[in-house]
N, C-alpha and C positions, 0 to 999 in steps of 0.2 A: 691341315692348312686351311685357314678360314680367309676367302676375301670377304672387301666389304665393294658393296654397288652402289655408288652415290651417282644420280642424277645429273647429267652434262648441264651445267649452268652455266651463266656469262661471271666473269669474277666478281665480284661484291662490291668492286669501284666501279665495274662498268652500271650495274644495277643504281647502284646511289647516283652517277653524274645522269642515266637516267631519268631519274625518279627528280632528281633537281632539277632539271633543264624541263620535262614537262608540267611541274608544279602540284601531282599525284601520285599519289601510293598506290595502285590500284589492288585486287584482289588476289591477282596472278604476282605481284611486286612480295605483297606481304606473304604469298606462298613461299616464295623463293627464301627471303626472310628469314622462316620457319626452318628451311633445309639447312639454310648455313647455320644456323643458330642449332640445330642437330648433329650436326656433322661432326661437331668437335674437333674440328680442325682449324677454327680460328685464330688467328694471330691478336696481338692486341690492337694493332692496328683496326682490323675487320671492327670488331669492340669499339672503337672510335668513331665507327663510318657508321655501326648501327644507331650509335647514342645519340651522332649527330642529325642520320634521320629523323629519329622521335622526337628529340627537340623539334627539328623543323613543324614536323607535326601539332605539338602541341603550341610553341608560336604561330600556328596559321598561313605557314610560310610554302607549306607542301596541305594539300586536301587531301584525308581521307577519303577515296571513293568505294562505292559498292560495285562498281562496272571491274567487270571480268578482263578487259582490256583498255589500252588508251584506244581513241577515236580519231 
């Protein structure tokens, strides 16, 4: 019997209205990112809320930052 140990995260809507509401991505943001995007357990919805950050991102609409946390 194999489990699997994924990381206690906040859901990936609470991350996005996050990530929207302070206008950055931050380092810690795009980690978490990276997990749900491993985890393989995404819905397609999840899929929709990632595409829609990156968009924001490349419109200008969210900063990529290098800071480890928001301030």
């Amino acid at each position: 019997m194999t489990t699997s140990f994924l990381p206690s995260l906040p859901a990936l809507s609470d991350l996005f209205y996050r990530v929207w509401q302070a206008g950055t991505l931050t380092q810690n943001d795009r980690y978490q990112l990276q997990t749900f995007l491993l985890s393989e357990h995404l819905t397609e919805s999840d899929y929709v809320l990632i595409d829609r950050l990156l968009h924001a991102v490349r419109r200008g609409w969210v900063v990529w930052t290098t800071d480890a946390s928001r301030s």
